[in-house]
C-alpha positions as MATLAB code, in Angstrom:
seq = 'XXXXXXXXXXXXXXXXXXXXXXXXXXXXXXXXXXXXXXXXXXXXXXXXXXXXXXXXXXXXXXXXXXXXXXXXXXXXXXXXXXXXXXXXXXXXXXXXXXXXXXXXXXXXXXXXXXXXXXXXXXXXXXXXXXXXXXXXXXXXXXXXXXXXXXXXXXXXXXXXXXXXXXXXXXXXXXXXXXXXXXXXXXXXXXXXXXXXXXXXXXXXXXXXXXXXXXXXXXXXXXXXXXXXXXXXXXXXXXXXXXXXXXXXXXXXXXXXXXXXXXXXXXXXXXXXXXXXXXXXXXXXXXXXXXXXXXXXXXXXXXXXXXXXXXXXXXXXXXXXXXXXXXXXXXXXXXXXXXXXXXXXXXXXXXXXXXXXXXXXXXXXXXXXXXXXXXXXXXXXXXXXXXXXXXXXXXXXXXXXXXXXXXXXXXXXXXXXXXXXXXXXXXXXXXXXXXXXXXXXXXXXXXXXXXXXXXXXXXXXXXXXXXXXXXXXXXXXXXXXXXXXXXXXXXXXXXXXXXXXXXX';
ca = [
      51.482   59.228  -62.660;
      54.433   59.447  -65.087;
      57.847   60.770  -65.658;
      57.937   64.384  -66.180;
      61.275   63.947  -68.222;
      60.216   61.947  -71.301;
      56.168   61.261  -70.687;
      56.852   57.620  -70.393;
      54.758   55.849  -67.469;
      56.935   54.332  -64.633;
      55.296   52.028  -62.543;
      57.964   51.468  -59.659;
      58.042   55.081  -59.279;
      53.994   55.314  -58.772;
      54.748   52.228  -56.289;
      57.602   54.030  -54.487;
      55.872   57.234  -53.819;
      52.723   55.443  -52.315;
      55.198   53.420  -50.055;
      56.390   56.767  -48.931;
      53.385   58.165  -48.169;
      52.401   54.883  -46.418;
      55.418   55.228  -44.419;
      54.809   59.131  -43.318;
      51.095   57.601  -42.598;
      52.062   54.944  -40.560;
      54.546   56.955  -38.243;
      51.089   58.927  -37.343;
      49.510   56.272  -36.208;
      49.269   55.771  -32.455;
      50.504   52.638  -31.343;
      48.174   49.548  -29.434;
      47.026   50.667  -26.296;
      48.315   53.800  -26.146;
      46.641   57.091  -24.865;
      45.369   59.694  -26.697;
      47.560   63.072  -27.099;
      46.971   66.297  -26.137;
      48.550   68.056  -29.263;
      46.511   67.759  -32.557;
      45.158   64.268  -33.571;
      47.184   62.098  -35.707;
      43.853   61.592  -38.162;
      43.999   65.902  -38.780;
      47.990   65.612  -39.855;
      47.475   62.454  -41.654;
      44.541   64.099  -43.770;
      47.101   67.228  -44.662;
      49.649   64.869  -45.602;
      47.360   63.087  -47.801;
      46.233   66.590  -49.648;
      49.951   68.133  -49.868;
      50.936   64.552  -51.388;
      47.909   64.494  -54.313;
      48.126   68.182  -54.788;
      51.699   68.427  -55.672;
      50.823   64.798  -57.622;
      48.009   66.053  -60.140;
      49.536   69.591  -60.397;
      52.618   67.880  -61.869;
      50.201   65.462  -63.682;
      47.862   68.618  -65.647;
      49.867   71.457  -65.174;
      49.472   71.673  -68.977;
      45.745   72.775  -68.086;
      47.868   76.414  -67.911;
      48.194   76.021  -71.473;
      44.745   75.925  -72.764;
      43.947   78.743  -69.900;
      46.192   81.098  -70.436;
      47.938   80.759  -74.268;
      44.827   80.067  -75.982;
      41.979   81.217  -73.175;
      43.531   84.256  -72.938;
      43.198   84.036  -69.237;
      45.920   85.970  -67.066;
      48.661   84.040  -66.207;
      48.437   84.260  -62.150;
      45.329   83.286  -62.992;
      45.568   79.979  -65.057;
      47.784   79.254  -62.370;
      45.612   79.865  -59.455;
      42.872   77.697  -61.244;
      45.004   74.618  -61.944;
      46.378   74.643  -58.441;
      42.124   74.838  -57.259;
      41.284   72.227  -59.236;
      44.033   69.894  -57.942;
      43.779   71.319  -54.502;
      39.830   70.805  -54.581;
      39.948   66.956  -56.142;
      42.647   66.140  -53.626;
      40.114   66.296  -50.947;
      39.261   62.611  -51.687;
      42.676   61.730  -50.843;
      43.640   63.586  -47.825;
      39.697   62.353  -46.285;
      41.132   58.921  -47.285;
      44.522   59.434  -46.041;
      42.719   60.591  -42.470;
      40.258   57.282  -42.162;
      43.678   55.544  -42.619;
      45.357   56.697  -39.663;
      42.015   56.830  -37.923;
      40.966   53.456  -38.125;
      43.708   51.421  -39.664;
      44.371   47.793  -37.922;
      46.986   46.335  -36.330;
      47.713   43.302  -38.959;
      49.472   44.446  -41.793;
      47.179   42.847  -44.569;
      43.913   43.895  -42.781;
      45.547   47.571  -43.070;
      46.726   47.048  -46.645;
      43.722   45.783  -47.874;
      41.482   49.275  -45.883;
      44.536   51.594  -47.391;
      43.474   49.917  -51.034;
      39.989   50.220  -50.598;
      40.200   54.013  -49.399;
      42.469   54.736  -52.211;
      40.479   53.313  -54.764;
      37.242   55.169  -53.364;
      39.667   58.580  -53.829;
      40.554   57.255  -57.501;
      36.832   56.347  -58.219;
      35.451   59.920  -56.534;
      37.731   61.381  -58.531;
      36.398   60.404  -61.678;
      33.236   60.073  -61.059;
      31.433   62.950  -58.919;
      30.580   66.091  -60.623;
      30.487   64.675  -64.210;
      34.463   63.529  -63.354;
      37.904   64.284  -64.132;
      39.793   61.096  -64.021;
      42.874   62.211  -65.872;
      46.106   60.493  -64.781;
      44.771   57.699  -62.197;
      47.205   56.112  -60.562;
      46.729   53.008  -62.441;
      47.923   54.501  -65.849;
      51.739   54.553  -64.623;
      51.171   50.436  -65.225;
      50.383   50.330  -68.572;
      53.738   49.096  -69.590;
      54.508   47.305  -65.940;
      53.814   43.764  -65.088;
      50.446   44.945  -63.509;
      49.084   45.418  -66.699;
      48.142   42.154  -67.422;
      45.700   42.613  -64.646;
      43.424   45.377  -67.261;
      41.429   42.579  -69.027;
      39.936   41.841  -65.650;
      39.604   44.332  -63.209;
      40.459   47.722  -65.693;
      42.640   50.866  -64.735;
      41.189   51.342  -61.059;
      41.742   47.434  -60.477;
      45.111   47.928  -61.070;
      45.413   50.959  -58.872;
      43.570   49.180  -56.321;
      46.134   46.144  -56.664;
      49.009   48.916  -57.030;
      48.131   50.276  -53.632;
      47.615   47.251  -51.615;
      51.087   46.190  -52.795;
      53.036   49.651  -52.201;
      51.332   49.372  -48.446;
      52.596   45.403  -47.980;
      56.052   45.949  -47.674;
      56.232   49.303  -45.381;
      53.761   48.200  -42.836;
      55.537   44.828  -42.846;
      59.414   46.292  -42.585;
      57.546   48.867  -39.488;
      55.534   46.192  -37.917;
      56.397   42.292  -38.557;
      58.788   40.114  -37.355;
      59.148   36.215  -38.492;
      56.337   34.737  -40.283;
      54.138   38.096  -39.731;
      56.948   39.369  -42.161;
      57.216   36.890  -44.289;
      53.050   37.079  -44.748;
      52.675   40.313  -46.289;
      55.928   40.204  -47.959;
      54.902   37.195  -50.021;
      51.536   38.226  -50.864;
      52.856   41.599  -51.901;
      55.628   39.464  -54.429;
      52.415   37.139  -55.420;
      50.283   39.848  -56.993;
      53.450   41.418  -58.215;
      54.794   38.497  -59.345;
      52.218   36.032  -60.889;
      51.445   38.986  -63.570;
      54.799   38.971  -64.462;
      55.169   35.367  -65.282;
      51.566   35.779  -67.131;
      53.225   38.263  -68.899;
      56.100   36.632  -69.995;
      53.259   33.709  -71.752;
      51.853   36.255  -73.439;
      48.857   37.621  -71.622;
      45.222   36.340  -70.555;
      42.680   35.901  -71.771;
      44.700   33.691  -74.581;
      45.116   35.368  -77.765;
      43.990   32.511  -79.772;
      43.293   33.104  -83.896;
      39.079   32.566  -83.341;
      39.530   36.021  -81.830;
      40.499   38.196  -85.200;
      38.006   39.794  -87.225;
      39.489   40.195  -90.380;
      42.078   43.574  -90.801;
      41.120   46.682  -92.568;
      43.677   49.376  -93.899;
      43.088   53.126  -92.198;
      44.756   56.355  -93.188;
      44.571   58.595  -90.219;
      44.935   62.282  -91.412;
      47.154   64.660  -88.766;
      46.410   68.716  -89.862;
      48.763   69.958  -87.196;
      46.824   73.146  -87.433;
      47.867   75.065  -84.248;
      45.646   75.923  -81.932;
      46.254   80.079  -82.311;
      45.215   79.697  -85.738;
      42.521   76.837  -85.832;
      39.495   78.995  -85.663;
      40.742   82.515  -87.254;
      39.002   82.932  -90.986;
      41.861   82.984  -94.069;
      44.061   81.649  -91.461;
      43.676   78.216  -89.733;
      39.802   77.646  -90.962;
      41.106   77.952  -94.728;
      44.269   75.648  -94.383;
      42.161   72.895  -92.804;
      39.448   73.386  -95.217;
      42.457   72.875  -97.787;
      44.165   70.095  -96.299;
      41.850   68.161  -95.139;
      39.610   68.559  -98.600;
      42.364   66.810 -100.339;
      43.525   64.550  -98.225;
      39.767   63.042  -98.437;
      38.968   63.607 -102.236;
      42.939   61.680 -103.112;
      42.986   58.786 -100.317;
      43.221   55.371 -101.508;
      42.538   53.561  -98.391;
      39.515   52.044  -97.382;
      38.877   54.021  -94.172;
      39.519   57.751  -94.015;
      40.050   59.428  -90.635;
      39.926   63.032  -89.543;
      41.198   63.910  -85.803;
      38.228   65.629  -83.483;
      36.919   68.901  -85.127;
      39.144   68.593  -88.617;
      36.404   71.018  -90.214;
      36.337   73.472  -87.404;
      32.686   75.117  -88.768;
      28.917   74.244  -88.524;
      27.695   72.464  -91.917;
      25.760   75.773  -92.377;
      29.104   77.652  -92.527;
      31.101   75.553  -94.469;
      31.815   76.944  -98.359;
      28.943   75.993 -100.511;
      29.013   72.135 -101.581;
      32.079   71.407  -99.181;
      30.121   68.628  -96.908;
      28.096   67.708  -99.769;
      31.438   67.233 -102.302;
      32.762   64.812  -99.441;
      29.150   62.588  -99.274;
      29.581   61.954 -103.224;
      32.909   61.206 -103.468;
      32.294   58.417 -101.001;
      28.549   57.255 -101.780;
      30.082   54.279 -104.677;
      32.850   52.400 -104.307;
      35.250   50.566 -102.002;
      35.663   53.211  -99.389;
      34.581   55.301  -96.496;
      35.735   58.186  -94.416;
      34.611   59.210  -90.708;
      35.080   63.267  -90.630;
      35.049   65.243  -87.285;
      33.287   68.919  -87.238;
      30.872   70.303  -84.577;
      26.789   69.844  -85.228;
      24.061   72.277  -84.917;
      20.803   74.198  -85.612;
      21.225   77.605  -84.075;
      20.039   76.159  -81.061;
      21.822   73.552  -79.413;
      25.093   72.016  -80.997;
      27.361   68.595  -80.444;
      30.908   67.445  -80.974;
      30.364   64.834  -83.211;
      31.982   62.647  -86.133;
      29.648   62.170  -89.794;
      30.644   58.640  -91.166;
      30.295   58.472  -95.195;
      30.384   55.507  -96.659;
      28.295   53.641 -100.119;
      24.966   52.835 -100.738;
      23.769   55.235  -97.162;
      21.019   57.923  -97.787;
      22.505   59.897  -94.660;
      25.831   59.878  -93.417;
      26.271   57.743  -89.899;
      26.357   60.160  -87.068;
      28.232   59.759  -83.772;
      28.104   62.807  -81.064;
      30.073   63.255  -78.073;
      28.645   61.860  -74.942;
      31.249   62.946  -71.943;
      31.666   66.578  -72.361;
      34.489   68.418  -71.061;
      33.313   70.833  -68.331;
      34.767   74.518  -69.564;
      35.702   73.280  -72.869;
      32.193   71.605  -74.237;
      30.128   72.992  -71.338;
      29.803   75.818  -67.769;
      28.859   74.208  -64.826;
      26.599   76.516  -62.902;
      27.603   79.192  -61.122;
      30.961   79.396  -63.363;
      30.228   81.757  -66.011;
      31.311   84.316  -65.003;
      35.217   82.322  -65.307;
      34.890   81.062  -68.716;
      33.879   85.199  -69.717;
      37.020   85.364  -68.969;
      38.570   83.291  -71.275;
      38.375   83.555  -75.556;
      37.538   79.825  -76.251;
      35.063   79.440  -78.731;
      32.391   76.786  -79.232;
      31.091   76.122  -76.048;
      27.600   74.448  -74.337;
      27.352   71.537  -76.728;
      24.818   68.800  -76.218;
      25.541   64.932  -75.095;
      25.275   62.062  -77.328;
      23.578   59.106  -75.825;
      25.412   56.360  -74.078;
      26.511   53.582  -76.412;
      25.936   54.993  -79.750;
      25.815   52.618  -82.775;
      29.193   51.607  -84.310;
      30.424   52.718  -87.706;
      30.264   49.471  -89.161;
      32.408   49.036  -92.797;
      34.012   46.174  -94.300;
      32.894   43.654  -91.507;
      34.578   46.087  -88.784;
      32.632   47.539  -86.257;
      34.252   50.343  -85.088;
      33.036   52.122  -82.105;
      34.174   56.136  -81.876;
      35.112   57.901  -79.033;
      36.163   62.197  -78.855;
      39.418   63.040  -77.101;
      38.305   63.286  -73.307;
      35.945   60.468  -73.370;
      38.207   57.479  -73.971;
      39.273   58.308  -70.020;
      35.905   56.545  -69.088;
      36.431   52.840  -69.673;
      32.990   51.929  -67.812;
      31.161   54.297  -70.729;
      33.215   52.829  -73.399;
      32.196   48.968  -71.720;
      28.237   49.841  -72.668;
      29.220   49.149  -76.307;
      30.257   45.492  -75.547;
      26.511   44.263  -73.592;
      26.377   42.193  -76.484;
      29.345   39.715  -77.666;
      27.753   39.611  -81.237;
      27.505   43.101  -81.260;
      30.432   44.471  -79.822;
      33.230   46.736  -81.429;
      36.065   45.312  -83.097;
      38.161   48.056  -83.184;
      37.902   51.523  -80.928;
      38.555   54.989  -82.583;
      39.631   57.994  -80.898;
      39.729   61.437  -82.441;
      41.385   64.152  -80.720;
      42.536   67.800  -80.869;
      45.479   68.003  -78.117;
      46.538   70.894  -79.600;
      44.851   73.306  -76.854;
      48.089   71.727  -74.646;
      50.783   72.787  -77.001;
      53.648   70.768  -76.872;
      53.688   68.784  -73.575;
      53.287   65.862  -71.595;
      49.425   65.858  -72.288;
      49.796   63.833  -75.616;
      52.123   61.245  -73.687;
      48.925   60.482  -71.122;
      46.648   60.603  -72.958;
      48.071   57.992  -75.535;
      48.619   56.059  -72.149;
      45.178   56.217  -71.809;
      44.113   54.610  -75.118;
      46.466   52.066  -74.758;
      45.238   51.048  -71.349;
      41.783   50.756  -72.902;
      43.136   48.954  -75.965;
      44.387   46.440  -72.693;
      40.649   46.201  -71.109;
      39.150   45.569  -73.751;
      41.409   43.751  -76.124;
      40.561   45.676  -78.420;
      43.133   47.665  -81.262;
      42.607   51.573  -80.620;
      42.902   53.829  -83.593;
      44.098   57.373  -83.081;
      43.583   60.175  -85.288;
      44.456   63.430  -83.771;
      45.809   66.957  -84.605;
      49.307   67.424  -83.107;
      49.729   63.663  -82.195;
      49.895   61.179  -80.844;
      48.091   59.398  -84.227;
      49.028   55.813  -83.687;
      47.816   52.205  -84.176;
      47.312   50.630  -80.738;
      46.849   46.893  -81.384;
      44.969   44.496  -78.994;
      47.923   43.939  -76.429;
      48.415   47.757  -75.436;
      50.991   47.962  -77.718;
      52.015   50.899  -80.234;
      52.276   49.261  -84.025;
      52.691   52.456  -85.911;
      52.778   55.771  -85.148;
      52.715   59.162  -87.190;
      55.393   62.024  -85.938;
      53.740   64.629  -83.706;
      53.302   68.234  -84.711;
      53.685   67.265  -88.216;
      51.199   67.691  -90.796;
      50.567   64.126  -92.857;
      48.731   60.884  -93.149;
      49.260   57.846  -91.221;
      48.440   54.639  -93.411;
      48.452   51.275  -91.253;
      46.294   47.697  -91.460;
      44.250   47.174  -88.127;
      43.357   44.164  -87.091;
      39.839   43.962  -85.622;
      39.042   41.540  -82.195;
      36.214   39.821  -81.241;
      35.175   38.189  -77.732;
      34.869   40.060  -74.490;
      37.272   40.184  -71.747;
      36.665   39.411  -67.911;
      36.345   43.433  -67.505;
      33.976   44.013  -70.720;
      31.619   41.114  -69.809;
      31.176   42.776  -66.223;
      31.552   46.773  -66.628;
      28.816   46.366  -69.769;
      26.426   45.262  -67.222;
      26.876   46.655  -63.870;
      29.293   50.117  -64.657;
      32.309   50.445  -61.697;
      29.698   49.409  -59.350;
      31.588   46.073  -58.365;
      34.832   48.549  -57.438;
      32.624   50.618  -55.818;
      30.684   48.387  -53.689;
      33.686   45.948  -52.798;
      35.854   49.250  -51.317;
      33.352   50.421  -49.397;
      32.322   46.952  -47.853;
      35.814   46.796  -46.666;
      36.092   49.982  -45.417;
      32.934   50.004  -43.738;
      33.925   46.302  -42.098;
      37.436   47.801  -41.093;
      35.729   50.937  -39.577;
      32.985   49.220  -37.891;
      35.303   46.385  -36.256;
      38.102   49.073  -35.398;
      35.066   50.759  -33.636;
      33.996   47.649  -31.725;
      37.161   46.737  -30.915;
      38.251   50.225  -28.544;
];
């Protein structure tokens, strides 16, 4: 969730509009002992309530999904509207089913019914971004990336903090509705506590404690930004030729030690770039004191892959990184959905999947682990890279072309996004995108330099790499979201089978 006005997450607003949907649930709810109505049951209004209230929330959260549809996909306008409203209709089902078990089963005590609200929530959030290969964008835990909840990512990560975020936005309502005395002054306090104790961490600078053994030595990046739009980025003389251009020099004249490109700089196959173009890039990096990490899309005629070649001295073959969480549409057609992408003039589609936790690009004692555009919205996938302390990244790389949005909110989230995984993991995120955002992220979450979006030019900053593994890394490496998972649905199965027991 996040302001529409100026992109920038608010957390008290994502806690104020869960209060107020607590508050519309809770006013369903039947009270103790009473008899059942005739009229339609509370659970059927609570679960419309619940779908009206994350409908109109993840329409206003990827409305720019219209964009890509309809200015670049060609695709009708009533049309790219109709399918942005489906898609946030269809994932609100998690919501309103959640929303529905609330009013159905909630208890009496206003912690036990916090705590069932969190879990359902969090199953939502987690269903969400998990079931049919996911679509995560804009969890509710993003709006916290600058809030005191933050300090909360190194241990529990994004749907932690929504889970936390919920149980404190359903404290205070169900307390103000239903407790008097020390049953107020309960909930009240614990809802302050988990509010308030990250706040005061906060203010000490963070956990775990940023202590000087953690630094891995800095290396200086120049992040290249083609701001080739998106109208133009595959037409032949047009876009194809400027990149070609720009990005040709940019890597033949940089002085820095690591080169980036953003996601798909050379927007051709190797086999169709000019003559000696890919090779001309290998040789000017195969001696001396620098590298370069290039994005373009891979393939044989056969299959292909969105995928980043790494150059660097003294290598026979360049390193090779391809994109493991495709983008259903963009990068690959679910079945039965052909027929809807016909409709739409986006190129380069069906790619292949990279395997999960791909070596790192490792140069000048940094081992830097990439990640393409989409895929830095699944922090469990990024956690496989850190199974091993000694062999975990020391700085994250995203590369991104944002450019199918235009100019909108998307580039806000998803530089929320990276920074909330720069938070899990402690862990500096470099971005080197198209239209923007191309930042440095440092360890802390925090934006340390940042190139001007929709611009064409080259960001040059010094990174410095982290070691060590945070609460979150050390437990998502080994066992995924499955914790999350498994601790929601004990409590919601607990709550459902003692509510049961209990009538």
């Amino acid at each position: 969730m996040a302001a529409p006005w100026n992109g920038q997450p608010l957390w008290w607003l994502q806690l104020l509009s869960l209060a107020a949907l607590v508050w519309q649930l809770d006013a369903l709810r039947p009270a103790a002992g009473a008899a059942p109505t005739a009229g339609p049951r509370p659970w059927r209004a609570a679960g419309l309530l619940g779908w009206v209230f994350a409908t109109a929330w993840l329409c206003g959260t990827f409305w720019w999904l219209f964009i890509s549809m309809h200015t670049y996909g060609g695709l009708p306008a009533p049309l790219a509207a109709v399918a942005v409203f489906a898609l946030a209709a269809a994932l609100s089902l998690y919501y309103a089913l959640g929303c529905a078990l609330y009013v159905a089963f909630a208890p009496a005590s206003p912690l036990r019914a916090a705590a069932f609200f969190a879990a359902l929530w969090t199953l939502a959030e987690l269903l969400r971004g998990s079931w049919f290969t996911g679509f995560p964008w804009g969890a509710g835990g993003y709006a916290h990336v600058e809030g005191p909840l933050a300090v909360y990512a190194p241990w529990v990560g994004v749907y932690g903090i929504g889970a936390i975020a919920a149980g404190i936005a359903t404290l205070v309502p169900l307390a103000m509705r239903h407790a008097r005395g020390r049953a107020f002054a309960l909930p009240v306090g614990l809802a302050l506590v988990l509010f308030g104790v990250p706040a005061l961490i906060a203010l000490a600078r963070g956990v775990p404690a940023d202590d000087a053994a953690r630094s891995r030595g800095r290396i200086t990046v120049a992040l290249l930004q083609g701001n080739i739009p998106q109208d133009e980025k595959f037409i032949p003389g047009g876009g194809i030729a400027t990149a070609l251009q720009w990005y040709g020099e940019q890597l033949r004249d940089a002085d820095a030690p690591l080169v980036i490109t953003p996601e798909t700089a050379l927007p051709l196959l190797p086999s169709q770039l000019p003559p000696g173009y890919l090779e001309a890039i290998a040789a000017r990096y195969a001696s001396g004191t620098q590298a370069a990490i290039v994005g373009l899309p891979m393939g044989d005629g056969r299959s292909y892959s969105n995928a980043v070649l790494g150059f660097r001295p003294g290598e026979a073959a360049p390193y090779r990184y391809e994109k493991h969480h495709l983008v259903p549409f963009g990068e690959f057609i679910p079945g039965l959905f052909r027929w809807f992408t016909d409709m739409m003039n986006i190129p380069l589609g069906d790619f292949r999947s990279g395997g999960l936790a791909q070596p790192p690009f490792v140069w000048l004692g940094q081992r830097i682990a990439p990640n393409i555009c989409y895929e830095d919205l699944f922090g469990d996938e990024i956690g496989a890279n850190f199974r091993s302390a000694e062999e975990a990244p020391t700085v994250l790389l995203n590369v991104s072309n944002i450019a199918w949005f235009g100019d909108s909110i998307a580039i806000d989230q998803h530089l929320a996004i990276s920074r909330m995984r720069a938070l899990e993991f402690q862990r500096p995120m470099v971005r080197a995108t198209n239209t923007g955002a191309t930042v440095v992220i440092d360890h802390r979450g925090r934006v340390t330099h940042e190139l001007p979006r929709l611009t064409r030019g080259v960001l040059k900053a010094e990174v410095e790499g982290r070691g060590g593994r945070t609460p979150f890394a050390v437990w998502v490496s080994r066992l995924g979201l499955w914790p999350l998972w498994g601790l929601a649905l004990a409590v919601v199965a607990a709550t459902i089978v003692r509510r049961r027991r209990s009538a």
